[in-house]
PyMOL commands that place a pseudoatom at each C-alpha (Angstrom):
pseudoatom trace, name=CA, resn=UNK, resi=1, chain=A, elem=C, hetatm=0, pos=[36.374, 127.981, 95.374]
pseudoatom trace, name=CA, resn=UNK, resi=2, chain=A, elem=C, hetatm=0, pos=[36.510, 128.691, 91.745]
pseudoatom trace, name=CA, resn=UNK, resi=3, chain=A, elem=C, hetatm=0, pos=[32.657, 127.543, 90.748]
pseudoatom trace, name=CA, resn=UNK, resi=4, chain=A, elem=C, hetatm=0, pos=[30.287, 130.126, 91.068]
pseudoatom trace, name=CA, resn=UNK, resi=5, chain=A, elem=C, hetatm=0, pos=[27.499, 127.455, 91.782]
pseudoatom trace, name=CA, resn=UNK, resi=6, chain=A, elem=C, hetatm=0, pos=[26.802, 124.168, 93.534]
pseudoatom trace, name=CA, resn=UNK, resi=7, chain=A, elem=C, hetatm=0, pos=[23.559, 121.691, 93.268]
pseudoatom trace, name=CA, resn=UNK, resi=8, chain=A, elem=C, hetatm=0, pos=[21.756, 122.232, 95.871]
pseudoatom trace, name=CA, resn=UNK, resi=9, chain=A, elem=C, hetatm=0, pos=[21.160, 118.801, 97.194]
pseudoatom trace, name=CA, resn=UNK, resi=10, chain=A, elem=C, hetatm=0, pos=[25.108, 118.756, 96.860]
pseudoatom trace, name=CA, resn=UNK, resi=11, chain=A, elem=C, hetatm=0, pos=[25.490, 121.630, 99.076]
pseudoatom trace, name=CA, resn=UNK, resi=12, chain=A, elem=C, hetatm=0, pos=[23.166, 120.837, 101.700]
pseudoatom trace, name=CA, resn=UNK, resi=13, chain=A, elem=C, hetatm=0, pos=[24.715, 117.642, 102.217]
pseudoatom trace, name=CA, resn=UNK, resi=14, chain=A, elem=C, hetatm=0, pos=[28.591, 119.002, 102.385]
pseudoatom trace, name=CA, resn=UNK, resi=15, chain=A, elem=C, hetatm=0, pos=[27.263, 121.531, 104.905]
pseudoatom trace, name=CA, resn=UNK, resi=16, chain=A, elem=C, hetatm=0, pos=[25.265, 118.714, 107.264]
pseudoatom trace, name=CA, resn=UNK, resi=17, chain=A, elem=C, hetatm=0, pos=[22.066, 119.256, 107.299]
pseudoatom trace, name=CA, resn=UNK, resi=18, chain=A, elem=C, hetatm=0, pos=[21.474, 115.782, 105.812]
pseudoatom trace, name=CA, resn=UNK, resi=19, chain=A, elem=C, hetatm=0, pos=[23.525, 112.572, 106.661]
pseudoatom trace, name=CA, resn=UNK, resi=20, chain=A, elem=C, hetatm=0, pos=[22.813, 111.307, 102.633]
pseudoatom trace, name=CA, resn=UNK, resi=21, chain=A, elem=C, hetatm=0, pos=[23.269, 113.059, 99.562]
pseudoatom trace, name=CA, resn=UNK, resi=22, chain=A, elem=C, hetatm=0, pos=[20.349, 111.010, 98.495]
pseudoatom trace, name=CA, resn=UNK, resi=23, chain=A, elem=C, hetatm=0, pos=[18.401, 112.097, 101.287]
pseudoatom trace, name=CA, resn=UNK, resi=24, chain=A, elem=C, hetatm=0, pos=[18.836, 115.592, 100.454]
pseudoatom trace, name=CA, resn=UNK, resi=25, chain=A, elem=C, hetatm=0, pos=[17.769, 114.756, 96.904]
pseudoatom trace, name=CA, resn=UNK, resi=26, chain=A, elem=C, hetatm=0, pos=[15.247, 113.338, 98.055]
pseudoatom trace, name=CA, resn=UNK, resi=27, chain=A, elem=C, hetatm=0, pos=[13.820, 116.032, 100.291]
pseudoatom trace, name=CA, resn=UNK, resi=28, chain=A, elem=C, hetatm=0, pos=[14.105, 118.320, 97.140]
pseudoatom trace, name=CA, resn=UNK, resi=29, chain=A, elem=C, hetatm=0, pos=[12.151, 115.696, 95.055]
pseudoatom trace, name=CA, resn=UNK, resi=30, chain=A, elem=C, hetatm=0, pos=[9.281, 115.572, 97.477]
pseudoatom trace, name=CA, resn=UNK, resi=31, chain=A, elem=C, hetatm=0, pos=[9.057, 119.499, 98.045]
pseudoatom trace, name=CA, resn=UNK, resi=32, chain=A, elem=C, hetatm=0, pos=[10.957, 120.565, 101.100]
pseudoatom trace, name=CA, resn=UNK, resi=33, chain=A, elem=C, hetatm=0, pos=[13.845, 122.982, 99.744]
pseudoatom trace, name=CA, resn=UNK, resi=34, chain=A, elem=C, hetatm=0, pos=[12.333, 125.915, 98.768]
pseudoatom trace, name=CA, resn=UNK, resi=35, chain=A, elem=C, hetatm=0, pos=[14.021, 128.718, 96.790]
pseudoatom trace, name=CA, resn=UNK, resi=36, chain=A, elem=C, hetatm=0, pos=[11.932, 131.986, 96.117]
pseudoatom trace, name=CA, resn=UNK, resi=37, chain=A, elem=C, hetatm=0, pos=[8.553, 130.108, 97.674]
pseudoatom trace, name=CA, resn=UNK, resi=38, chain=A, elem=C, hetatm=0, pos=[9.119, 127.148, 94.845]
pseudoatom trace, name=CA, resn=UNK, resi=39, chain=A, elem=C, hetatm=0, pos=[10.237, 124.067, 95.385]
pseudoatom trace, name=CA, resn=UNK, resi=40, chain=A, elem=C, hetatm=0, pos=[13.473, 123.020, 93.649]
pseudoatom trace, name=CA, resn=UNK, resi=41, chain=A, elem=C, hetatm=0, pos=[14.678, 119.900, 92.293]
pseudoatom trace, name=CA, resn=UNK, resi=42, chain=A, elem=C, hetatm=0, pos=[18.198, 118.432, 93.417]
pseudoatom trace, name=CA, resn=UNK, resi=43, chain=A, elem=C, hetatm=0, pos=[19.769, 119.955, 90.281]
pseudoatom trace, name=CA, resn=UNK, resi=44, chain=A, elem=C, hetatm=0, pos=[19.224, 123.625, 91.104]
pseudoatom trace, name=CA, resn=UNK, resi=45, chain=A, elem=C, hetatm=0, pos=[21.864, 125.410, 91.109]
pseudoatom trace, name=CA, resn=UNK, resi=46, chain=A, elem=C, hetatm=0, pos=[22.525, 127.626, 94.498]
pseudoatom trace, name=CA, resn=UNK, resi=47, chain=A, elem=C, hetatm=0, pos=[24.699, 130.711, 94.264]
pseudoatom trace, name=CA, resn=UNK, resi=48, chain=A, elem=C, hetatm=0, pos=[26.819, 132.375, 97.337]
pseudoatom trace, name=CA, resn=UNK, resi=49, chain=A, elem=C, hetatm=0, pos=[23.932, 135.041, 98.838]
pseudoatom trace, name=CA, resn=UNK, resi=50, chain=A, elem=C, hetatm=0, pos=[21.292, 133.077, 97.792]
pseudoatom trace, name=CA, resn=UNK, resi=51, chain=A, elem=C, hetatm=0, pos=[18.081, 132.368, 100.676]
pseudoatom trace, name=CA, resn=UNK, resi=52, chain=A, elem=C, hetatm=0, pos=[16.911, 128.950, 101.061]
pseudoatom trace, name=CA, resn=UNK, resi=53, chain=A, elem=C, hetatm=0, pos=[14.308, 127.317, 103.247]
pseudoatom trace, name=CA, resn=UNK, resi=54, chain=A, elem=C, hetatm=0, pos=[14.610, 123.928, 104.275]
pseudoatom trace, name=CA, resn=UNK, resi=55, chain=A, elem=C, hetatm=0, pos=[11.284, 122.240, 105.313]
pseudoatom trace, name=CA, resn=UNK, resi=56, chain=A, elem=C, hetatm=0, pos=[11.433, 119.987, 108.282]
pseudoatom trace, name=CA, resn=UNK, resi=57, chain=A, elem=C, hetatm=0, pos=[8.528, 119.150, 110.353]
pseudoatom trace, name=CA, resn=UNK, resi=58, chain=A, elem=C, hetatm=0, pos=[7.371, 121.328, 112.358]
pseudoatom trace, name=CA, resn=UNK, resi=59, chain=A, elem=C, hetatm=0, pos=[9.772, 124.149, 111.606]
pseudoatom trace, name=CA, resn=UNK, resi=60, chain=A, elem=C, hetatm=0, pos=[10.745, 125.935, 107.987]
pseudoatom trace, name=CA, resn=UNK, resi=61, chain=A, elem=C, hetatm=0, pos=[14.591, 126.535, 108.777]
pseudoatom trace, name=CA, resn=UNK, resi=62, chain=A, elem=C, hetatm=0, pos=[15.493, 129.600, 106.707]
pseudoatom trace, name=CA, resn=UNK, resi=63, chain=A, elem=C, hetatm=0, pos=[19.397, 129.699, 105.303]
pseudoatom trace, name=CA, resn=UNK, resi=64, chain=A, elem=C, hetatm=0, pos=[21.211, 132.123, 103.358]
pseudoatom trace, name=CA, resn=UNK, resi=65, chain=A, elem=C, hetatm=0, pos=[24.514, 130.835, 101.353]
pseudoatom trace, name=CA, resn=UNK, resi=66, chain=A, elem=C, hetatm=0, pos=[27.806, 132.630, 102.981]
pseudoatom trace, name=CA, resn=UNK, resi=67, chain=A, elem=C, hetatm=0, pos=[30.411, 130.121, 100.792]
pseudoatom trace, name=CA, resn=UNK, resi=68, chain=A, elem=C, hetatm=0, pos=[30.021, 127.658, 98.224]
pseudoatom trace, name=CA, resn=UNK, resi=69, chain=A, elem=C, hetatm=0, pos=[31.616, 124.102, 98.856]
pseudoatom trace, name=CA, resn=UNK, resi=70, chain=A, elem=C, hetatm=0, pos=[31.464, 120.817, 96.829]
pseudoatom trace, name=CA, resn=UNK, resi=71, chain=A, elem=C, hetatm=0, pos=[32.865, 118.532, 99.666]
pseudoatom trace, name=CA, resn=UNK, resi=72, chain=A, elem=C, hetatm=0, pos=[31.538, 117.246, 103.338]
pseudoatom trace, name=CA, resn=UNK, resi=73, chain=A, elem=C, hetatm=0, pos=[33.291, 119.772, 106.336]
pseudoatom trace, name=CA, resn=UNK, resi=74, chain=A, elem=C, hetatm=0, pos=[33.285, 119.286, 110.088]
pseudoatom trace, name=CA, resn=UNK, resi=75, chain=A, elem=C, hetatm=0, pos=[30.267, 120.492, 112.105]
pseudoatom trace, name=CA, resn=UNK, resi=76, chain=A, elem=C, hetatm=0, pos=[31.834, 123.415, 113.102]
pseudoatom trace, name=CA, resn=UNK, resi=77, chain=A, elem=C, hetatm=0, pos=[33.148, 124.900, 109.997]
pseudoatom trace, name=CA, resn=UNK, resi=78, chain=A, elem=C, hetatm=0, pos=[29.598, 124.997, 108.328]
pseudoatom trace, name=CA, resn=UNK, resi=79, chain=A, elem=C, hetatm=0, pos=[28.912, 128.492, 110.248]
pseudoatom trace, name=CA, resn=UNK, resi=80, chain=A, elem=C, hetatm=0, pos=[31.682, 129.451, 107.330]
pseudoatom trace, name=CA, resn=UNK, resi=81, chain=A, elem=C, hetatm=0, pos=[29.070, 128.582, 104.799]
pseudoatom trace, name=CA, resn=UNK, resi=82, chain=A, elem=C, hetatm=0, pos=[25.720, 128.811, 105.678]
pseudoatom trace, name=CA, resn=UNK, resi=83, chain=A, elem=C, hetatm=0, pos=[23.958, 131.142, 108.130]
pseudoatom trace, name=CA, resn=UNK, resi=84, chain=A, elem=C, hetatm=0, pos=[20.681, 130.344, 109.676]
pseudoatom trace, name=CA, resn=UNK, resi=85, chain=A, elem=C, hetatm=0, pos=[18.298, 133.320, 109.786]
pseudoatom trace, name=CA, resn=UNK, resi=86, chain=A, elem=C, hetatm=0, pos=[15.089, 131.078, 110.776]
pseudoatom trace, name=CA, resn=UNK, resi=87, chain=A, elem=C, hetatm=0, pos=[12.675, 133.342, 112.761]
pseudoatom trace, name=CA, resn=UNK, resi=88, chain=A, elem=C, hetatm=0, pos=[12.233, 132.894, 116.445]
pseudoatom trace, name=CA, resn=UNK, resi=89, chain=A, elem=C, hetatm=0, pos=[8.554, 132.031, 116.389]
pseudoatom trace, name=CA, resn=UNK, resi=90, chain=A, elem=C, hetatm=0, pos=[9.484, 129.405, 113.822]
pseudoatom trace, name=CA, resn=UNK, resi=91, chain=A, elem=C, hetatm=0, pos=[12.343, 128.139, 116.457]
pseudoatom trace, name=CA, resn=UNK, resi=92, chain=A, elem=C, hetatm=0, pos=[9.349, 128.480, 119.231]
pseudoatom trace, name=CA, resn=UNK, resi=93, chain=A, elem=C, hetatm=0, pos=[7.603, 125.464, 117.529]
pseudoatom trace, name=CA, resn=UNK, resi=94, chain=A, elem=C, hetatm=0, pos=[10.516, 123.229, 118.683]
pseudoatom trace, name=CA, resn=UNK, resi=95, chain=A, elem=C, hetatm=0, pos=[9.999, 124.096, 122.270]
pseudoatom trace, name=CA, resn=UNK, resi=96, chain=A, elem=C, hetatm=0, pos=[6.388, 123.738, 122.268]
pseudoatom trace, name=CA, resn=UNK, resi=97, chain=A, elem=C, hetatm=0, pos=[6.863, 120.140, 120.797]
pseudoatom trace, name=CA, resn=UNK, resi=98, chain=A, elem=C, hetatm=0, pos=[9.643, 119.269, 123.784]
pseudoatom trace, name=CA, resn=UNK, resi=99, chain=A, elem=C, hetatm=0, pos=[7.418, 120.291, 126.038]
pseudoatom trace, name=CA, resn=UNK, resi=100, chain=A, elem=C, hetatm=0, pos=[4.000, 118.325, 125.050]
pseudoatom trace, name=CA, resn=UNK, resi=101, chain=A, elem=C, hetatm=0, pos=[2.878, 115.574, 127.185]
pseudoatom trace, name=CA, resn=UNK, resi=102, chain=A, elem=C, hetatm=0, pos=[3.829, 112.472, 125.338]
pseudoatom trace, name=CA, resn=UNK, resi=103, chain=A, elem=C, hetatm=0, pos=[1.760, 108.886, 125.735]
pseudoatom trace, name=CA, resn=UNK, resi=104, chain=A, elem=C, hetatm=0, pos=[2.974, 105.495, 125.139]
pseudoatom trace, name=CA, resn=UNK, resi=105, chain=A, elem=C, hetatm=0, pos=[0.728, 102.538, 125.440]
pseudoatom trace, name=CA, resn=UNK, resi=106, chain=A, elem=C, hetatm=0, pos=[2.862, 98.968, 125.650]
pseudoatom trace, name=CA, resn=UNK, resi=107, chain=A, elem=C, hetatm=0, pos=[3.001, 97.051, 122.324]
pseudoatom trace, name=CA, resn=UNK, resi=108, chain=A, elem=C, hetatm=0, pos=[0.052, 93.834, 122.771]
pseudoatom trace, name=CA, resn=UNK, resi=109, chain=A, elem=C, hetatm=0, pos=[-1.593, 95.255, 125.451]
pseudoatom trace, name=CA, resn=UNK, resi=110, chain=A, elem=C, hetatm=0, pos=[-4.886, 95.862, 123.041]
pseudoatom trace, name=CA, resn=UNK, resi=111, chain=A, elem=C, hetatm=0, pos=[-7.385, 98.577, 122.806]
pseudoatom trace, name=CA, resn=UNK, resi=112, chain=A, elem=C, hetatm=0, pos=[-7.864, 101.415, 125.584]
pseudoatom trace, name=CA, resn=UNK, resi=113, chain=A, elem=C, hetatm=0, pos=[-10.317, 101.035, 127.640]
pseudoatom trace, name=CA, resn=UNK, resi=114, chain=A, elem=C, hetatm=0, pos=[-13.127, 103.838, 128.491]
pseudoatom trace, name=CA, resn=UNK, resi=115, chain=A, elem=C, hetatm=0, pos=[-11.169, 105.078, 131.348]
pseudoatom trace, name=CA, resn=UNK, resi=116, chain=A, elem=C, hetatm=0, pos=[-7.635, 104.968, 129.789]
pseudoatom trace, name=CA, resn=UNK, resi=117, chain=A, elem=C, hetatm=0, pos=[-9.166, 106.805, 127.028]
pseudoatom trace, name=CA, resn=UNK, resi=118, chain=A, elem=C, hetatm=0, pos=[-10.833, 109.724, 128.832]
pseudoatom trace, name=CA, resn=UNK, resi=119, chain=A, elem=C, hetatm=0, pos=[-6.995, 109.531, 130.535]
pseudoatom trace, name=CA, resn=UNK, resi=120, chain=A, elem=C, hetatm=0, pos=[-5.485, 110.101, 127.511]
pseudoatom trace, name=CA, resn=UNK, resi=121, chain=A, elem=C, hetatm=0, pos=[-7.926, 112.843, 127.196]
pseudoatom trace, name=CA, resn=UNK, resi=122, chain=A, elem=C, hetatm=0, pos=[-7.185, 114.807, 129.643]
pseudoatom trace, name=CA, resn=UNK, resi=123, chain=A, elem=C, hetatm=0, pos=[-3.680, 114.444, 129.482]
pseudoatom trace, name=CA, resn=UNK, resi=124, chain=A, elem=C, hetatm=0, pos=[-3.785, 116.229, 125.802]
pseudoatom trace, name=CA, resn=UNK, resi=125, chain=A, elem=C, hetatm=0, pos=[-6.004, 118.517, 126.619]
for i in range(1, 125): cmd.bond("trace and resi %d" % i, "trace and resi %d" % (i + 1))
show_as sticks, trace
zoom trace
């Protein structure tokens, strides 16, 4: 590619890490792309070598820019592009959260009681 720079909201759309290129603007507008420790806005420019981190609850995914490219590629050319260098204990959040104990009440059936409380309880704790 001959551009030596691509908006970043641009770029992480094209290489799938949002569905929208609105929704990647839109995660730069509220503060979760951060370039340097500062959060950008969609119309930063991102060069090739250039570290990114990409804020999405619970983990801060860390990237660094391989390739520039304007348009959307298959899944499985984006290792071309973009190369994840997130830390492992960040990756350990995901498996903690997999593996929490998860309760669902039924929709109508009203505040817990005492004893499904103290249930609930224990089963977080």
């Amino acid at each position: 590619m001959e551009n030596s720079s691509v908006r970043i909201d641009k770029f992480l759309w094209a290489v799938r890490l949002f569905k929208t290129r609105s929704q990647a603007a839109d995660a730069c507008k509220k503060g979760r792309v951060l370039i340097n420790e500062r959060a950008v806005k969609p119309s930063r420019e991102i060069k090739v070598a250039d570290v990114f981190v990409l804020r999405k609850s619970p983990v801060n995914y860390k990237y660094r820019v391989k390739e520039l490219l304007t348009n959307r590629v298959g899944a499985k050319l984006v290792e071309n592009y973009l190369e994840n260098i997130t830390p492992k204990e960040e990756l350990f959040k995901l498996e903690v959260e997999k593996n929490m104990p998860y309760f669902k009440r039924d929709r109508g059936t009203g505040r817990p009681t005492k004893k499904d409380r103290r249930d609930i309880d224990r089963l977080y704790s």
